[in-house]
C-alpha positions as CSV (number, residue, x, y, z in Angstrom):
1,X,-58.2,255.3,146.6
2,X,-55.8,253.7,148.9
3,X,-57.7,253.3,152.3
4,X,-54.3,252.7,154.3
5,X,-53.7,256.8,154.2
6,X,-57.8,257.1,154.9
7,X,-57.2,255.1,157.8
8,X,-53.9,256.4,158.8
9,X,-56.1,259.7,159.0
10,X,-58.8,258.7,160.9
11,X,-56.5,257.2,163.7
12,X,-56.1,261.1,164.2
13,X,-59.9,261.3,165.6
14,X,-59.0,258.7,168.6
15,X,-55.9,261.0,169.5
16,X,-57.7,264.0,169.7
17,X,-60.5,262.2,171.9
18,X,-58.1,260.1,174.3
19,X,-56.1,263.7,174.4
20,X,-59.9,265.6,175.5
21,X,-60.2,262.8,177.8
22,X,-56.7,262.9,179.6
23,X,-57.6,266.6,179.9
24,X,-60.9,265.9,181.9
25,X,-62.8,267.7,179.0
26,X,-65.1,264.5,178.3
27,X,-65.2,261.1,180.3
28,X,-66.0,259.3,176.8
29,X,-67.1,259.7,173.4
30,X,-68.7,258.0,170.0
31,X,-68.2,259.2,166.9
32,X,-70.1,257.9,164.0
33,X,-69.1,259.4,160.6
34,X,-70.2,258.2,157.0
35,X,-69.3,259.5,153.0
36,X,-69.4,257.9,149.9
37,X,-66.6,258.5,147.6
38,X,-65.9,257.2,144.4
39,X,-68.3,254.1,144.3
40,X,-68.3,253.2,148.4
41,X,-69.0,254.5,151.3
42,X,-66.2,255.2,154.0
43,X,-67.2,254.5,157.4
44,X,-65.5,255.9,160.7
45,X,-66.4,254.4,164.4
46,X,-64.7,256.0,167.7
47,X,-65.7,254.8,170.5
48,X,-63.5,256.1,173.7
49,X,-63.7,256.5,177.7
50,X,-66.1,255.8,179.9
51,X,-70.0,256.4,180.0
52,X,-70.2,257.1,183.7
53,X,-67.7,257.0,185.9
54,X,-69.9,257.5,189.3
55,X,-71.6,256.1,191.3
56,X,-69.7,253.5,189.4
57,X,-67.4,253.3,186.0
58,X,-68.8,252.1,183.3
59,X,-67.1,252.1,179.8
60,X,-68.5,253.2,176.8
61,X,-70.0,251.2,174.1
62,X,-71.2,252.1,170.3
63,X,-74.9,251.1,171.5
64,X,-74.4,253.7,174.8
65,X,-77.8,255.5,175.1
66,X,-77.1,259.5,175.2
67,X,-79.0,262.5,176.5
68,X,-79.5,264.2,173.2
69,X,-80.2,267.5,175.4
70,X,-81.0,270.6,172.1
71,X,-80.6,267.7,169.4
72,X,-84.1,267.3,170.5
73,X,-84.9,270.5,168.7
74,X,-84.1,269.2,164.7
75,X,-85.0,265.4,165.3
76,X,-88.1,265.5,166.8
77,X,-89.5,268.9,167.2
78,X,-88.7,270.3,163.7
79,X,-89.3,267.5,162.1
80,X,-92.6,266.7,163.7
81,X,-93.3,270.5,162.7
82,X,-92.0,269.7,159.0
83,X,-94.7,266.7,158.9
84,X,-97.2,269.0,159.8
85,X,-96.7,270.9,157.1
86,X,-96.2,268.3,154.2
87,X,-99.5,267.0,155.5
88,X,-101.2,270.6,155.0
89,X,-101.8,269.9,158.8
90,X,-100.5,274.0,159.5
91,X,-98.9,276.3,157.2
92,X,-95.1,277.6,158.2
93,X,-96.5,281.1,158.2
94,X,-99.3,280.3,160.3
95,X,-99.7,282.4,163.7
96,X,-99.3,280.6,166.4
97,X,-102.2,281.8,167.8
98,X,-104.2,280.3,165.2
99,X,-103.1,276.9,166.9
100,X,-102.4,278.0,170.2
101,X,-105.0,280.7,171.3
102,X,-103.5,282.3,174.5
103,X,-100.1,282.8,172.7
104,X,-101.4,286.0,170.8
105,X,-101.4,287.9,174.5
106,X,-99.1,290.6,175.1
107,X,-98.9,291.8,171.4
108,X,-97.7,288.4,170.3
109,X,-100.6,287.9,167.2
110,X,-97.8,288.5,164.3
111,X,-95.4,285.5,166.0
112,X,-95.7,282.5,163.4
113,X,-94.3,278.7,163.3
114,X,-91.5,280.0,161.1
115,X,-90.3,282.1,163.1
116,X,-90.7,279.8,166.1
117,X,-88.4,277.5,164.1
118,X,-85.7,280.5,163.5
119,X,-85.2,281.4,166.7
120,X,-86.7,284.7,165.6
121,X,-89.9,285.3,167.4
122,X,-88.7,287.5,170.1
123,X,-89.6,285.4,172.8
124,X,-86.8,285.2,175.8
125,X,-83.9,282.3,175.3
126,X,-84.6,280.9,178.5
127,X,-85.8,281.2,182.2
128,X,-85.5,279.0,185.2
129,X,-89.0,278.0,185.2
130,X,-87.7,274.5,187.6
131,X,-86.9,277.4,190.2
132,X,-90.2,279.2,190.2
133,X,-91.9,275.3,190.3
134,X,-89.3,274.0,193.1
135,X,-90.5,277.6,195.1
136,X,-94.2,277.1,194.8
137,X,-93.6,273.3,195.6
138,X,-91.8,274.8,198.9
139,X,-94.3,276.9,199.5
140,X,-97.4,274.9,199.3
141,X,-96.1,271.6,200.3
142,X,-97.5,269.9,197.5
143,X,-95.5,267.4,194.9
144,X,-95.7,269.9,191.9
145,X,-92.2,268.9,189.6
146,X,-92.6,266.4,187.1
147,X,-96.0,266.7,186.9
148,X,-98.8,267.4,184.4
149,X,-99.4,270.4,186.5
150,X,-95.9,271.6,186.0
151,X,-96.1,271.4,182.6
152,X,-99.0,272.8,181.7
153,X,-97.7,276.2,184.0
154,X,-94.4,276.6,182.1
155,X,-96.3,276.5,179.0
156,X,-98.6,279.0,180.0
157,X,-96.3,281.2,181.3
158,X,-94.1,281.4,178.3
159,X,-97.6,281.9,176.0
160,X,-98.7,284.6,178.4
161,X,-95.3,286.3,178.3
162,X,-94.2,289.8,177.1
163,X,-91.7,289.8,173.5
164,X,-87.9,291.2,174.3
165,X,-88.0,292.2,170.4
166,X,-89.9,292.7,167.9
167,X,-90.8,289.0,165.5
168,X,-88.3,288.7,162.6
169,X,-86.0,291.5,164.0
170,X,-83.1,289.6,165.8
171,X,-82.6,285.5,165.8
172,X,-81.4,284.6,169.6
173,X,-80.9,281.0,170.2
174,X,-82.9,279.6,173.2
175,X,-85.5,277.0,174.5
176,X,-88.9,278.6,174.8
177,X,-89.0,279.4,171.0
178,X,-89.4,275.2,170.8
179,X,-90.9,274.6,174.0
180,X,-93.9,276.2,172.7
181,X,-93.5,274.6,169.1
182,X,-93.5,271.3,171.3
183,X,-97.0,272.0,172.6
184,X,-98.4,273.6,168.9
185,X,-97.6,269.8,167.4
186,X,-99.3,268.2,170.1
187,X,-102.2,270.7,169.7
188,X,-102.6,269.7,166.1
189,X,-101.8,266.2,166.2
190,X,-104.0,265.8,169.5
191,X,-101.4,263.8,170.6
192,X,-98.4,264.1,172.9
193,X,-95.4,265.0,171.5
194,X,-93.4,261.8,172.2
195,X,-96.2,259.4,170.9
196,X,-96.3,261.6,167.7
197,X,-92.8,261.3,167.2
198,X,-92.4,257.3,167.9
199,X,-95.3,256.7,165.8
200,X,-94.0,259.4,162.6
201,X,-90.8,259.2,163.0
202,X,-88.6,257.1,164.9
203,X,-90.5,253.8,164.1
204,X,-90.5,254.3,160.3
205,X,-86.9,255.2,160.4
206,X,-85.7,252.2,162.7
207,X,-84.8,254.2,165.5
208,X,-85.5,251.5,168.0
209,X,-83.4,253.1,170.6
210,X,-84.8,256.5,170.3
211,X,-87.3,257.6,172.8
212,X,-88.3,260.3,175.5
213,X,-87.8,259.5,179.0
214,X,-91.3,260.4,181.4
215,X,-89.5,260.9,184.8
216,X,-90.6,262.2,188.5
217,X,-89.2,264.4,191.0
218,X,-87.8,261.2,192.2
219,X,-85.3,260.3,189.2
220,X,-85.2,257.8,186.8
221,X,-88.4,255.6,186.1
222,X,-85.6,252.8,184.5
223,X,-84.6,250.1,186.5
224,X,-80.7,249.6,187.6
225,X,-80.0,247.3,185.1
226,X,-81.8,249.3,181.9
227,X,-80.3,252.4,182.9
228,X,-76.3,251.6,183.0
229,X,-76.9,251.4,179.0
230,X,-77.0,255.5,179.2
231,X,-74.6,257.6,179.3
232,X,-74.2,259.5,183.1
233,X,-74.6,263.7,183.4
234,X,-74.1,266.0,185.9
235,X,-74.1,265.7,189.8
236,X,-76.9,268.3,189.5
237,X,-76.8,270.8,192.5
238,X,-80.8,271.4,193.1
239,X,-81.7,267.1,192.6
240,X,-78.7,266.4,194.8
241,X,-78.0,263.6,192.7
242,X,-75.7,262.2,189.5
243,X,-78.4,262.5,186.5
244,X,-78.6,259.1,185.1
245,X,-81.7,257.5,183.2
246,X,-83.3,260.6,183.4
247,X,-83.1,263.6,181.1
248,X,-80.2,266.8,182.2
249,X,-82.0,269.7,180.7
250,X,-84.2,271.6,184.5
251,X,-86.9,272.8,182.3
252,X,-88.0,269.7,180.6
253,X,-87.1,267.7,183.7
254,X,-89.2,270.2,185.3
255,X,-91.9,269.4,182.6
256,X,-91.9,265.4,183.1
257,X,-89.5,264.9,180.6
258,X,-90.9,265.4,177.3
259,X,-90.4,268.6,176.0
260,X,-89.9,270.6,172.8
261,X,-86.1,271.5,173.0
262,X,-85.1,269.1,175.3
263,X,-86.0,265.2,176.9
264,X,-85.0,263.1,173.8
265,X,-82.1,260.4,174.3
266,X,-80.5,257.8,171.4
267,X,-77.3,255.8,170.6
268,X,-75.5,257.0,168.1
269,X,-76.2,254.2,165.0
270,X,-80.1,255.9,165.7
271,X,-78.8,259.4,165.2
272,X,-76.7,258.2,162.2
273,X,-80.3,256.4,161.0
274,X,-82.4,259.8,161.3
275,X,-79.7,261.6,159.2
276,X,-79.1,258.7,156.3
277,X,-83.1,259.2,156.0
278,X,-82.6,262.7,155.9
279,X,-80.4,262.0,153.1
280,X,-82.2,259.5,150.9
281,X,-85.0,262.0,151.5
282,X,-82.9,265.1,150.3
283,X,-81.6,263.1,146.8
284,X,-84.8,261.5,145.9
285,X,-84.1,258.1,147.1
286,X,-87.0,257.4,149.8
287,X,-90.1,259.2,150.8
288,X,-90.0,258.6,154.5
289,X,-89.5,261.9,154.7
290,X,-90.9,264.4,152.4
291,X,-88.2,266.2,149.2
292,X,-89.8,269.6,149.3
293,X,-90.2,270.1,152.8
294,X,-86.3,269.0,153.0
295,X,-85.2,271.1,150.7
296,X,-87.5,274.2,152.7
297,X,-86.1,273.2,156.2
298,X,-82.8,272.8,155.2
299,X,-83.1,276.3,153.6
300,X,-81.2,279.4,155.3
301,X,-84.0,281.7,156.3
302,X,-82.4,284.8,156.1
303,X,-85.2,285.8,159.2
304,X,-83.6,288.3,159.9
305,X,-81.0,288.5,157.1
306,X,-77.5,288.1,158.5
307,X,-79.2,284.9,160.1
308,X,-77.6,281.5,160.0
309,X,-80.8,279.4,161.1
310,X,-82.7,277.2,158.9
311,X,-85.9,275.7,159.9
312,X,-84.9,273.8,163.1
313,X,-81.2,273.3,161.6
314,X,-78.1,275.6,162.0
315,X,-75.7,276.1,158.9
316,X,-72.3,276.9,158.8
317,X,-71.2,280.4,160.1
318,X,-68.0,281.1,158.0
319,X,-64.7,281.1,160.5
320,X,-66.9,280.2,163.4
321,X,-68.8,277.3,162.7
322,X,-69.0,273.9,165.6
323,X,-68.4,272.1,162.1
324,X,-65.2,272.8,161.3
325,X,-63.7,274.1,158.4
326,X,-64.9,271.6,155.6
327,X,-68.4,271.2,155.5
328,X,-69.7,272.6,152.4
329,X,-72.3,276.0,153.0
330,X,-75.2,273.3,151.7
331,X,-75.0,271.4,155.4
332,X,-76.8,271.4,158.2
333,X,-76.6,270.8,162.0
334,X,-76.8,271.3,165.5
335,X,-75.3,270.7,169.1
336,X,-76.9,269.5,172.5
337,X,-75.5,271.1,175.5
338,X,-74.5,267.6,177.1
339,X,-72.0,267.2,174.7
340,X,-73.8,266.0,171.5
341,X,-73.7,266.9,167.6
342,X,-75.2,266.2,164.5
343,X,-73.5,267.7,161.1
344,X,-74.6,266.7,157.6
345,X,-73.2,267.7,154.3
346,X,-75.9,267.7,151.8
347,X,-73.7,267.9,148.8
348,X,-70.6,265.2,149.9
349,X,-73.7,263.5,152.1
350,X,-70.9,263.5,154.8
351,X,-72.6,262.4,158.2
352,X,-70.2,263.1,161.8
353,X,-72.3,262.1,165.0
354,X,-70.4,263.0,167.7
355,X,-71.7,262.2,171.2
356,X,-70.0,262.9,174.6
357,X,-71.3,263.2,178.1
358,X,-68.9,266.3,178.5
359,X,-71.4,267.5,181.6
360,X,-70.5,264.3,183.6
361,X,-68.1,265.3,186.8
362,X,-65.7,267.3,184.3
363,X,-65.2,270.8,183.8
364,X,-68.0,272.1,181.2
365,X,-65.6,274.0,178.5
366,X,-68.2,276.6,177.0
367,X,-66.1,276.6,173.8
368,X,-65.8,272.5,173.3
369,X,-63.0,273.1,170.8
370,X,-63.5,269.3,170.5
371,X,-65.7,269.5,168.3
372,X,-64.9,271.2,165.2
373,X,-61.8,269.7,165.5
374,X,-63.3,266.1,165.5
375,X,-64.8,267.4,162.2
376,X,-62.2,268.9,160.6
377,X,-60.1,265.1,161.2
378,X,-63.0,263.4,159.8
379,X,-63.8,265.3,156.8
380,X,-59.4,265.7,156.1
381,X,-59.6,261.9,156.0
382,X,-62.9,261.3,154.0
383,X,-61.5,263.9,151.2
384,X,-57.5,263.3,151.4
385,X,-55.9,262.7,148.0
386,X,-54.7,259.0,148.2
C-alpha cells in the first residue's frame, strides 16, 4: 500500500478538528487511532487546541490527562463486573439482591447484574442527587458533599427506589443502572471500587495514568502543578468554579469521586492500552483479560430485543451510530459526556480514541457531529485502496 494517499487521508482528521475548534465546538482534541493491514499496523496521532484555556491557556499534549466522564462505565465498571464473573465471583444472571440486600425493595427482586449492564432494569436514568445533598447540607449546616456520608445516601436512595418499567421491557441509557453495579463489585470484592480496579485492571494493563480522583467539596485534592496535566471542564454553576483536577460528572462529585458511571480520568495512549488488551484478549493472543467473557460482553443482548446494548458496551445502531459509517456490526463502544470516545472494530481490530474537553467554556453541541465524522476520516484512510 502506498502510505503517501493513507497519509494524505488522515491530514483530513486535523481539518475537521482545527475546523470544530474555530467553531468553539471543542478547545482541543487527541485522537489516537490504530489498524493492521496487510502485515503492519497503521498508526494515526491528532493532537489539536488547547487543554484549558482558563484560568490560564494551556495547550494540549498526547500525554493530557482527560475526564473520561461515562467511559467510566465499559473500562472499569463493566469490566470489573466481567472479572467477577470469569472468577465465578457472581453469576450475570444473579439478582442483585442476592449481593446487594436492600435493592430487592419496591418489587425490585427480579432486577439482575445483566440487566444492570443493559441499561434494562427499569431503574430511572438519572436524578440530581448533588441537589438533594447540597439542600440537606443547607439545611443542617453540616459538610455533607464529598463525603462517605454522601455516598452511602445516594446509594441507598437509588436501592430503595421504585422501577419506571418493568426489568427487560425497555433499555434507557442512564447513570444509576451502574452506580449501583459500582457498589455490587465493591460488595463482592470487599473492596472499593477504585482499588479493585488499579489492582485488576489498570496495573496489569500498564495504564499508569489511569486512576480515580477522591475529591472534597473544596475541589481538587492535586496540587497546581499535577493538575495542569488534565484537561479543564466546565465553569460549573453550583461549585462556582472552572472544574479542573477534579472529576465533572455532580453525582459522582457528589459521591467523593469514585463512582460506577462516572469519576475515572486517563490519557489517551492508556485508553488506547485498555482497548489493544481488549483485543489480544478477543483473538486469543493474551489472557489478561478473559476470551469467553469477551466474547459474552461484547455480545448484543437483545434485552429487550430491538436493543443495541452489550454488556457495558454500545454497538453500532445502523444510520445513527457515534461511530460513523464504517465500523463493522462486530464493534463496540461508547462516549463520555465531556467529550470522550472509545470505538473498536473487533473484526478490522480498528481502535479510534477520541478525547475532547467539549464542556470547557464552549457551547455543549448535544449532537457532537464531531465525532462520527472523526471516525468516518479515520476508517476512509485505514481502508482506502492505494
Amino acid at each position: 500500500m502506498k502510505r503517501s494517499v493513507i497519509e494524505r487521508k488522515l491530514r483530513r482528521v486535523d481539518t475537521a478538528l482545527d475546523k470544530a475548534i474555530a467553531k468553539n465546538e471543542i478547545p482541543g482534541a487527541v485522537v489516537l487511532a490504530r489498524m493492521p493491514r496487510e502485515g503492519e499496523v497503521l498508526e494515526h496521532v491528532s493532537v489539536r487546541g488547547l487543554a484549558a484555556t482558563r484560568p490560564e491557556r494551556l495547550p494540549m499534549t498526547r500525554e493530557t490527562i482527560f475526564d473520561l466522564a461515562s467511559l467510566t462505565k465499559c473500562l472499569a465498571t463493566a469490566t470489573a463486573t466481567m472479572l467477577l464473573a470469569h472468577e465465578g465471583r457472581i453469576d450475570l444472571d444473579d439478582p442483585v439482591a442476592k449481593h446487594l440486600p436492600h435493592f430487592g425493595e419496591r418489587d425490585k427482586e427480579s432486577v439482575t447484574i445483566r440487566h444492570l449492564l443493559t441499561h434494562s432494569s427499569g431503574l430511572r436514568p438519572w436524578r440530581p442527587f448533588h441537589e438533594l445533598l447540597i439542600e440537606r447540607q443547607n439545611k443542617t449546616g453540616t459538610q455533607l458533599l464529598a463525603t462517605p456520608e454522601a455516598r452511602e445516601m445516594v446509594i441507598d436512595r437509588i436501592c430503595r427506589s421504585k422501577l419506571v418499567h418493568e426489568p427487560g421491557a425497555a433499555a434507557v441509557y442512564g447513570d444509576l443502572d451502574f452506580i449501583v453495579l459500582g457498589a455490587l463489585v465493591e460488595a463482592v470484592a470487599d473492596q472499593p471500587l477504585d482499588a479493585f480496579c488499579n489492582d485488576r485492571i489498570f496495573e496489569p494493563l500498564g495504564m499508569q495514568h489511569t486512576r480515580f480522583l477522591h475529591n472534597t467539596a473544596a475541589g481538587s485534592p492535586l496540587p497546581e502543578a499535577e493538575r495542569r496535566a488534565f484537561a479543564a471542564t466546565e465553569n460549573c454553576p453550583w461549585r462556582d468554579r472552572i472544574v479542573w483536577g477534579e472529576v465533572h460528572d455532580p453525582n459522582a462529585s457528589a459521591m467523593g469521586g469514585v463512582a460506577g458511571h462516572a469519576g475515572l480520568f486517563a490519557p489517551a495512549g492508556d485508553v488506547m492500552r485498555f482497548a489493544q488488551a481488549l483485543l489480544d484478549g478477543w483473538h486469543g493472543r493474551s489472557d489478561a483479560l478473559p476470551r469467553e467473557m469477551l466474547r459474552e460482553f461484547a455480545r448484543r443482548q437483545q434485552i429487550p430485543e430491538e436493543s443495541d446494548w452489550a454488556l457495558g458496551w454500545d454497538t453500532p445502531t445502523a444510520g445513527a451510530s457515534s461511530s460513523g459509517s464504517h465500523f463493522s456490526e462486530r464493534s463496540i463502544g461508547h462516549l463520555g459526556f465531556t467529550g470522550t470516545s472509545l470505538w473498536i472494530d473487533l473484526e478490522r481490530e480498528a481502535v479510534v480514541v477520541m478525547l475532547t474537553n467539549r464542556v470547557h467554556l464552549v457551547a455543549k453541541k448535544s449532537r457532537f457531529g464531531l465525532r462520527p465524522m472523526v471516525h468516518d476520516l479515520v476508517l476512509e484512510a485505514f481502508l482506502a485502496d492505494a
